[in-house]
C-alpha positions, -999 to +999 in steps of 0.1 A: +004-111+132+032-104+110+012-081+089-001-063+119+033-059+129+046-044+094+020-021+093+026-007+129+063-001+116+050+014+083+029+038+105+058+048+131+084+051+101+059+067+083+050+096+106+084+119+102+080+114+066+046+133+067+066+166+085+091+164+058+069+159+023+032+163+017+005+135+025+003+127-016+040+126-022+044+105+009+015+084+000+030+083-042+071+074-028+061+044-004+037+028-036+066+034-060+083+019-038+064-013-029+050-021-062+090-033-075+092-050-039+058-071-040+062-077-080+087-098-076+061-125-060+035-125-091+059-155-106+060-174-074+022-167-070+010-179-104+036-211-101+020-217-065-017-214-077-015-228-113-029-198-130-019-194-169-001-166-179-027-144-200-011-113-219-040-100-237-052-068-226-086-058-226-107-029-208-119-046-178-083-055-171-072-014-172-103-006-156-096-032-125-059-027-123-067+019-123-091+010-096-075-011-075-043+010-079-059+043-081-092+042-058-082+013-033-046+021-026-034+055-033-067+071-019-068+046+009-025+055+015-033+089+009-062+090+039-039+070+062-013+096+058-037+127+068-044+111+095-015+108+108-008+148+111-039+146+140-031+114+154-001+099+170+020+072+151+018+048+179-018+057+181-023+048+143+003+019+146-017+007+178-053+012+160-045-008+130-030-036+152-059-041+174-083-045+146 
């Protein structure tokens, strides 16, 4: 519920953004921006879940990290965004709620 509702806000806020800058920067600002906001909760995360902190990196780590950043999110962000110049915010918002 609460995610449903942060994405509906994402989407409305989201919407004038898109008349102002292109799809790709809007889709490029709102990651940089989240990534500082949601990296703050890796810490909590790993104490939470017991996970030991590994700091080797190896090729399967880049290659997961480029294509869950890359492909997943910034395509995915970058979609969402497009659509948005056919389709009303509160359409998107009310889309991505109901799902």
């Amino acid at each position: 519920m609460v995610t449903s509702v942060g994405w509906a806000i994402y989407t409305v806020r989201g919407k004038p953004l898109i008349r102002r800058y292109s799809e790709l920067e809007t889709a490029t600002y709102s990651t940089m921006l989240v990534v500082p906001m949601l990296a703050v909760f890796v810490p909590i995360e790993l104490y939470i879940s017991g996970t030991p902190i590994e700091t080797r990196v190896t090729s399967p780590l880049v290659a997961a990290v480029l294509y869950l950043g890359v492909l997943s999110i910034a395509v995915a962000r970058y979609c969402w965004y497009k659509s948005l110049e056919v389709v009303d915010a509160g359409t998107g918002a009310v889309y991505r709620v109901s799902r």
